[in-house]
C-alpha positions as CSV (number, residue, x, y, z in Angstrom):
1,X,-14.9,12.9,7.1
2,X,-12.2,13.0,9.9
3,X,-9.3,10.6,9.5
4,X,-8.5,8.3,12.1
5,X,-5.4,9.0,14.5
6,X,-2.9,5.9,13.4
7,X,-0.3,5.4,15.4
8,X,3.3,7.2,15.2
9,X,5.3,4.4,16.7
10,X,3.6,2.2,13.5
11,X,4.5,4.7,11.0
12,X,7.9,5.2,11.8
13,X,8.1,0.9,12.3
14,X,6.7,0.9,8.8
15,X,8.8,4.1,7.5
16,X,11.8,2.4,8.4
17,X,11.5,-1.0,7.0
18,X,10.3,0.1,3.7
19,X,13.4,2.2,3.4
20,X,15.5,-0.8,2.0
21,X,13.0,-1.3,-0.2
22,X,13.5,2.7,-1.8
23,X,17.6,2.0,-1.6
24,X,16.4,-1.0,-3.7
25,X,14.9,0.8,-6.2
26,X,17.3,3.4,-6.7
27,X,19.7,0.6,-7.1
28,X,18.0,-0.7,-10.1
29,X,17.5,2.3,-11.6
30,X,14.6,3.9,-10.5
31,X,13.4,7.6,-10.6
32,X,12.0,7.9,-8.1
33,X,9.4,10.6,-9.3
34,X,8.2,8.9,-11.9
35,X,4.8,7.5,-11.7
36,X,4.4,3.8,-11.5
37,X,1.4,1.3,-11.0
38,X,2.0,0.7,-6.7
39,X,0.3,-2.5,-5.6
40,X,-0.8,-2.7,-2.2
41,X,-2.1,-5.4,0.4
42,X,-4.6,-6.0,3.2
43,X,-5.7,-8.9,5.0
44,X,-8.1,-9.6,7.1
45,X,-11.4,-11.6,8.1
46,X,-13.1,-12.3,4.4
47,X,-16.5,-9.7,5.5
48,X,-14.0,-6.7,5.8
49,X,-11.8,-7.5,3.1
50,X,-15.1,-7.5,0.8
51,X,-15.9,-4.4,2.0
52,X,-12.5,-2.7,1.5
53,X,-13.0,-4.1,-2.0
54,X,-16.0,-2.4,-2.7
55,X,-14.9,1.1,-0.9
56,X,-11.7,0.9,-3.0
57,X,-12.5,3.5,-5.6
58,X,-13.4,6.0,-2.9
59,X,-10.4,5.5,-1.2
60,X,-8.0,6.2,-4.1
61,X,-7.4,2.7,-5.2
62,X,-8.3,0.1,-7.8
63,X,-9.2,-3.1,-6.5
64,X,-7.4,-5.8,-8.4
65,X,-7.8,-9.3,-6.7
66,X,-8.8,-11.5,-3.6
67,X,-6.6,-13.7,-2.1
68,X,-7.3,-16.4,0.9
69,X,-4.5,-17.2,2.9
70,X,-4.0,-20.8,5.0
71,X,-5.4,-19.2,8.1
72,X,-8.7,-18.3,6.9
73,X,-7.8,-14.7,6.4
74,X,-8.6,-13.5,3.2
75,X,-6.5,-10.7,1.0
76,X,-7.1,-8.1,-1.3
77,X,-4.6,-6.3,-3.7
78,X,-5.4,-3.2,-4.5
79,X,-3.5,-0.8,-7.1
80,X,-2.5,3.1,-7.4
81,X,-0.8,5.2,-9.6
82,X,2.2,6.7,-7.7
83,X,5.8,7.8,-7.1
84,X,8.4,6.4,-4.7
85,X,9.4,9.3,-3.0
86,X,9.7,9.4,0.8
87,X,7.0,11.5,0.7
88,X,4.5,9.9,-1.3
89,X,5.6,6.4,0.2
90,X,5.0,8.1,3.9
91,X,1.6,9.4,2.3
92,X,0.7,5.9,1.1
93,X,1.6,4.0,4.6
94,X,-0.3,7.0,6.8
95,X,-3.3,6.0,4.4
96,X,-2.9,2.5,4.5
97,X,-2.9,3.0,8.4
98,X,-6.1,4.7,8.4
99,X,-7.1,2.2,6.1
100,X,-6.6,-0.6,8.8
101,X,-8.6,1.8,11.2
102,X,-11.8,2.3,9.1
103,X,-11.5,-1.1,7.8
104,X,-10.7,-3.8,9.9
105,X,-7.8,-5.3,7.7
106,X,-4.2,-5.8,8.7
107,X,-2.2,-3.4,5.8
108,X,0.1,-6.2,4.3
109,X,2.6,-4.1,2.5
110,X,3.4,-2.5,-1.4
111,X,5.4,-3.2,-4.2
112,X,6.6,-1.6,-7.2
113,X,9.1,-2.0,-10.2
114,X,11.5,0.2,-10.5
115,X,10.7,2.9,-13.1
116,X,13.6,4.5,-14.8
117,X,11.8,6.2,-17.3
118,X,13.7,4.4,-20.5
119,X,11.8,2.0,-23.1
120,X,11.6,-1.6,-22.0
């Protein structure tokens, strides 16, 4: 299957604001390496959210929950197991930018806690 062309300009956009997010993280603690449950969002019209829900497994992802926002638009948070490097965080956003391609959702962000690799 070929991957859709997302758009530099986005990537970058999206690159750049999660990167107070990773400073975040290493602030509290975090290793950055360390694998972590990663939630991540979409929304979009409540037919193409359903269907991202059902195609989540093949995509890499577990599908956790719907949500349904004031608008009409409808959510879905879906879940991975993955590090916060700015690799693997570029990785996630390029996929979540196809995802928006092949899907018809808006990608709505990620979060994380920070893993330090210590008991609770």
């Amino acid at each position: 299957m070929t991957r859709p062309a997302i758009d530099a300009n986005r990537l970058a956009e999206e690159l750049a604001a999660d990167e107070e997010v990773l400073l975040d993280l290493a602030r509290n603690g975090d290793v950055a390496s360390l694998l972590r449950p990663i939630d991540v969002h979409f929304k979009g019209p409540q037919d193409s959210i359903e269907a991202l829900a059902e195609d989540a497994e093949s995509l890499g992802f577990r599908f956790i929950d719907f949500g349904e926002f004031e608008d009409g638009d409808w959510a879905a948070d879906l879940a991975f197991d993955g590090a916060t490097t700015r690799d693997a965080i570029k990785a996630l956003i390029t996929r979540a930018l196809e995802i928006e391609l092949t899907h018809n959702v808006e990608f709505d962000g990620w979060g994380c806690n920070a893993e330090t690799g210590k008991p609770d």
